[in-house]
MIMI-418680 format. One record per residue (C-alpha): x, y, z; residue in one letter. Coordinates in steps of 0.02 Angstrom, whole numbers. Layout:
N
{x X; y Y; z Z; r A}
...
END
This chain:
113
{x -1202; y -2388; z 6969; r X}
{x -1060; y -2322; z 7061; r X}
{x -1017; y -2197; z 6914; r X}
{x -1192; y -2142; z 6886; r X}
{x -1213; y -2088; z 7082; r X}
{x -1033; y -1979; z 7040; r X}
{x -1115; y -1902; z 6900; r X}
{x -1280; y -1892; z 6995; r X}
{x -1170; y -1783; z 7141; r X}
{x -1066; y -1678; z 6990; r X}
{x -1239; y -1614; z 6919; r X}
{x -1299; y -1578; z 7084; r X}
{x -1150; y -1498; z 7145; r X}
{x -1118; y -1407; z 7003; r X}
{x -1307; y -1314; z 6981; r X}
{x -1300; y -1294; z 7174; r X}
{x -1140; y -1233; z 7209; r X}
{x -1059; y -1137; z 7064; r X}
{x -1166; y -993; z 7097; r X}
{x -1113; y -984; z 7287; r X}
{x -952; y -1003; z 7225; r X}
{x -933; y -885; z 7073; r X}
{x -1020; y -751; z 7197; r X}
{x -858; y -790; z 7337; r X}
{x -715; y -807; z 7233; r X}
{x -752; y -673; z 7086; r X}
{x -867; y -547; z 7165; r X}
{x -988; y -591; z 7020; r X}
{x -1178; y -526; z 7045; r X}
{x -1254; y -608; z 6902; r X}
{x -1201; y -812; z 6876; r X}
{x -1291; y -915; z 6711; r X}
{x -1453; y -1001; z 6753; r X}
{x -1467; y -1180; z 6830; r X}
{x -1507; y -1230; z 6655; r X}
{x -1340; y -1165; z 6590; r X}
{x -1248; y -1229; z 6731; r X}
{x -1314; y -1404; z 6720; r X}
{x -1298; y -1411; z 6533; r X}
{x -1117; y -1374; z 6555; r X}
{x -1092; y -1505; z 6699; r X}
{x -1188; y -1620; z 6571; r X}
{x -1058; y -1574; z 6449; r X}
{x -910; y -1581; z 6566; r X}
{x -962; y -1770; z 6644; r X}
{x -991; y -1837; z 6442; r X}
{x -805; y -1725; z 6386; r X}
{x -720; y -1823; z 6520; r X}
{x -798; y -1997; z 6450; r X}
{x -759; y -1928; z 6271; r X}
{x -578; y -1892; z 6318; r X}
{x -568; y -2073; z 6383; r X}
{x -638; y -2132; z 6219; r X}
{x -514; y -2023; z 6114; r X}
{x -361; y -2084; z 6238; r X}
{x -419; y -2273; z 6184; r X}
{x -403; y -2242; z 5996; r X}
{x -260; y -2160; z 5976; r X}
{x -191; y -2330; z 6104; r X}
{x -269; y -2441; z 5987; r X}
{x -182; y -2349; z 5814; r X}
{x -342; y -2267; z 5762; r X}
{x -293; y -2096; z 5765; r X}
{x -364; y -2073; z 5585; r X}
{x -537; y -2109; z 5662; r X}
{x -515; y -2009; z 5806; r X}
{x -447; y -1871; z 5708; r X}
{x -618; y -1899; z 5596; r X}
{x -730; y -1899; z 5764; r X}
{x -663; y -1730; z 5814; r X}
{x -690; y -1648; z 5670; r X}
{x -876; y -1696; z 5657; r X}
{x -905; y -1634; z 5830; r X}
{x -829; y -1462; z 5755; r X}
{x -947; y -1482; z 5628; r X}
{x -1093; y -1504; z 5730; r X}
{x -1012; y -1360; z 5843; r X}
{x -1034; y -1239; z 5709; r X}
{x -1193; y -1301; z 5660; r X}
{x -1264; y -1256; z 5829; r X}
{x -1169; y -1101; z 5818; r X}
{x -1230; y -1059; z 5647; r X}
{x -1415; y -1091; z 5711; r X}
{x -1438; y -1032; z 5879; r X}
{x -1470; y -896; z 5948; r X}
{x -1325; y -820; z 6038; r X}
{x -1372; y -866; z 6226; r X}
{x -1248; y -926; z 6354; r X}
{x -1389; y -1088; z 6343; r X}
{x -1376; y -1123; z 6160; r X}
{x -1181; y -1114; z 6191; r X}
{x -1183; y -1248; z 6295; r X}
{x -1325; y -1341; z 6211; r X}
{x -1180; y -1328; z 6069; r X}
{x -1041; y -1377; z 6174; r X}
{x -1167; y -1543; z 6242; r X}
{x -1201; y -1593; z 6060; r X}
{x -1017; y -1586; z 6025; r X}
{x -931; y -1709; z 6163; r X}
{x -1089; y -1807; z 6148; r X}
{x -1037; y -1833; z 5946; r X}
{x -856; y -1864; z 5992; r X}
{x -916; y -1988; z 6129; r X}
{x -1034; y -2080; z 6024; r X}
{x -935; y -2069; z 5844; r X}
{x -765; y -2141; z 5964; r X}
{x -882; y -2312; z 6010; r X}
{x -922; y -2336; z 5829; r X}
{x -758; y -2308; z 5778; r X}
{x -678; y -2419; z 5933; r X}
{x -820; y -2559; z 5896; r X}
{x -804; y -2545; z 5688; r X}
{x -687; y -2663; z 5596; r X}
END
């Protein structure tokens, strides 16, 4: 529950306040829509869980696996690439379905054998 609220506040916090903050620190007049920014703290919360999952393999001698995980998610990357339109939202969308298959692929992987 505890981790959920943190990812709760990251989401919020990151749609709220990027824009605030890209305008301050960069001068920037134009900042991706809430849907782009909230895609990308989607991405950023399930990377950081993925990166975790990754860490534990290659602890546990399965670096073969995790090796095999990565490169499907750079699969799936360029899938989304291929198919997409080119919009800062189907990036991210891209970037999402990527951790998300190194996150998920990592578990069967971990849990296999």
């Amino acid at each position: 529950a505890g981790l959920a609220l943190v990812a709760a506040c990251w989401l919020i916090g990151a749609t709220a306040l990027t824009p605030l903050a890209v305008h301050l620190t960069f001068g920037a007049l134009t900042v991706p829509g809430t849907e782009v920014l909230a895609v990308l703290a989607a991405a950023a919360v399930i990377g950081a869980c993925a990166q975790l999952a990754q860490t534990t393999l290659v602890a546990h001698r399965r670096q073969v696996g995790a090796a095999a995980v990565c490169a499907a998610a750079v699969v799936v990357l360029l899938f989304v690439a291929y198919l997409a339109p080119a919009t800062s939202l189907a990036a991210a969308l891209g970037l999402l379905c990527a951790v998300s298959v190194v996150l998920g692929g990592s578990a069967i992987v971990f849990w296999s054998n």
